[in-house]
matplotlib code that plots the C-alpha trace (Angstrom):
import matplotlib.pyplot as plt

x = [-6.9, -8.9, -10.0, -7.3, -4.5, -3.1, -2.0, 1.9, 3.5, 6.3, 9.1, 10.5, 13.0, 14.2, 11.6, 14.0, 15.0, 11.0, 9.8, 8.6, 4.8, 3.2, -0.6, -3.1, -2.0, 1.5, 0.9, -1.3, 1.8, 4.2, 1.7, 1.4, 5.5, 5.9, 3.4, 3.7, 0.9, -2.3, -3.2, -2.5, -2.3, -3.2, -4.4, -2.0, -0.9, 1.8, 2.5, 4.6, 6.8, 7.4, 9.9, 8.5, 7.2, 10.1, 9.3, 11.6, 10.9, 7.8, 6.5, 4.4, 2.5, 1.5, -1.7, -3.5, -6.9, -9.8, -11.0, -9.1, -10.0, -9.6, -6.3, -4.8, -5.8, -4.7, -1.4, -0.5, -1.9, 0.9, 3.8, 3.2, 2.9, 6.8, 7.2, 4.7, 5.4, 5.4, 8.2, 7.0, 4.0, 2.5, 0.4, -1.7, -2.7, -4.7, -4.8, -6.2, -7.1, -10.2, -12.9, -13.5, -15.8, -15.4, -15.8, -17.1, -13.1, -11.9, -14.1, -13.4, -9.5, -9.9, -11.4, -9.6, -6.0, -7.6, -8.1, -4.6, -2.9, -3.7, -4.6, -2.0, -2.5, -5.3, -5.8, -6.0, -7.5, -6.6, -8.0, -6.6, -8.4, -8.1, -6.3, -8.5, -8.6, -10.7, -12.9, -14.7, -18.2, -16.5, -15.1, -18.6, -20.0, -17.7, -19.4]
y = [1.7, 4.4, 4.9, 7.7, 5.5, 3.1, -0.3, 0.7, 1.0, 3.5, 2.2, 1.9, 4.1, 5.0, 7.9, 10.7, 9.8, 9.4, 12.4, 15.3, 15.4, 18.4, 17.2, 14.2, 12.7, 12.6, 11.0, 8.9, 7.4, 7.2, 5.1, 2.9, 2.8, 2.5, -0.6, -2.7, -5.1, -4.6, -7.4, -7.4, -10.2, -8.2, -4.7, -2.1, 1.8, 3.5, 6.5, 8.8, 11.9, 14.5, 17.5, 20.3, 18.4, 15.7, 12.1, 11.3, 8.4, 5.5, 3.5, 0.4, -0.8, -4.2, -6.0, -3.0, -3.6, -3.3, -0.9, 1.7, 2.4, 6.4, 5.0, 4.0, 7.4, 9.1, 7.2, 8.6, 12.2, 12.3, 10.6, 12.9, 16.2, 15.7, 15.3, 17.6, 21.0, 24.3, 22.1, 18.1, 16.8, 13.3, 11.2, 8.3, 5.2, 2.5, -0.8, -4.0, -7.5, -7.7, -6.2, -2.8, -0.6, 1.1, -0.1, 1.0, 0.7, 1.8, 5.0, 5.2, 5.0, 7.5, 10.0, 9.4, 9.8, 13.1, 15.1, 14.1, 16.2, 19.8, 18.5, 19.2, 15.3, 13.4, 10.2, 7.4, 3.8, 0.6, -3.5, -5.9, -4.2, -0.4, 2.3, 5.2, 9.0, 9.3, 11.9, 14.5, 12.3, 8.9, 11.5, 12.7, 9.3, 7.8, 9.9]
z = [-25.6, -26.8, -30.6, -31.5, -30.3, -32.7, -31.6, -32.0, -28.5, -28.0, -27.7, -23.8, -22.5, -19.2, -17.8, -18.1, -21.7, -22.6, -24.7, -22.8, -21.4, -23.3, -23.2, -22.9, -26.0, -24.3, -21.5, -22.8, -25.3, -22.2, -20.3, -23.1, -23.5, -19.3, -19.6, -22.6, -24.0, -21.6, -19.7, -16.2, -13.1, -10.5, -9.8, -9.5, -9.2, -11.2, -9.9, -13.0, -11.4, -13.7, -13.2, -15.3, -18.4, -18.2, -17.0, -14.1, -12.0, -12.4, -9.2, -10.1, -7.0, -7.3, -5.7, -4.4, -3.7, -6.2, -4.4, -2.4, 1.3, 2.5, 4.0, 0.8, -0.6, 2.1, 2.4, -1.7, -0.6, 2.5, 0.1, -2.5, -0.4, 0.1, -3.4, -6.0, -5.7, -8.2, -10.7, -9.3, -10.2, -10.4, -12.7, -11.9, -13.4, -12.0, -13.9, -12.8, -14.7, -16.8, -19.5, -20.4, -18.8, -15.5, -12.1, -9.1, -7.9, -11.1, -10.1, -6.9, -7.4, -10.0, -7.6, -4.6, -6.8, -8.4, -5.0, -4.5, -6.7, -8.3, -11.2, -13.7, -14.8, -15.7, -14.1, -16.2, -16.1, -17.3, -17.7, -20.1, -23.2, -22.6, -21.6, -20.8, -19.1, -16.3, -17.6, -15.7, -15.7, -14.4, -11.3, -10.8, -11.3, -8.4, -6.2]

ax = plt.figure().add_subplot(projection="3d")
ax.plot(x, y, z, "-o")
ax.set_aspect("equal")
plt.show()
């Protein structure tokens, strides 16, 4: 979690009813409602699709590798180039079980999900302590 967030978590709601996602803080809070308590069993991808700024579907991918081979990247990049469009977009997360600090698989998920997309959404990380954006430096760090 990072410092700015308190420890409340949003309360859950189906996507579509889940406040609208204006900027980082936002989508930062509708992680936190989409995933409860952090703490996880096994690493996993949630993929958020958003219709304008509105939340409208979640897909949680468990047991994904720790760290991502180009076909799992690329096998996102294809799904999603059916999907995101001008009005569909996509947010990542990539949570997996342990401590805070970042990865070389945290990293290299972050990156990989990042050229997936144009952008509009950060990519976020999480481990059983924190939830975190992957900032410019941890993409330029994977690298």
């Amino acid at each position: 979690m990072t410092d700015h967030q308190s420890s409340e978590i949003p309360p859950l709601r189906p996507p579509h009813e889940m406040p609208p996602l204006t900027d980082q803080t936002s989508l930062e809070n509708t992680w936190r409602a989409l995933m409860g308590e952090l703490g996880f069993a096994v690493p996993q991808l949630w993929l958020l699709f958003i219709d304008g700024d509105r939340p409208l579907h979640v897909l949680e991918i468990k047991d994904v590798p720790l760290h991502p081979s180009p076909v799992e990247i690329e096998s996102v990049a294809v799904m999603l180039e059916h999907i995101v469009d001008d009005e569909h977009s996509c947010a990542f997360l990539y949570a997996r079980p342990g401590g805070a600090g970042r990865t070389a698989g945290d990293l290299a998920w972050a990156r990989g999900l990042a050229r997936t997309v144009d952008g509009r959404w950060p990519v976020h990380l999480a481990n059983d302590v924190e939830l975190r954006v992957a900032a410019p430096d941890d993409l330029a760090a994977a690298g």
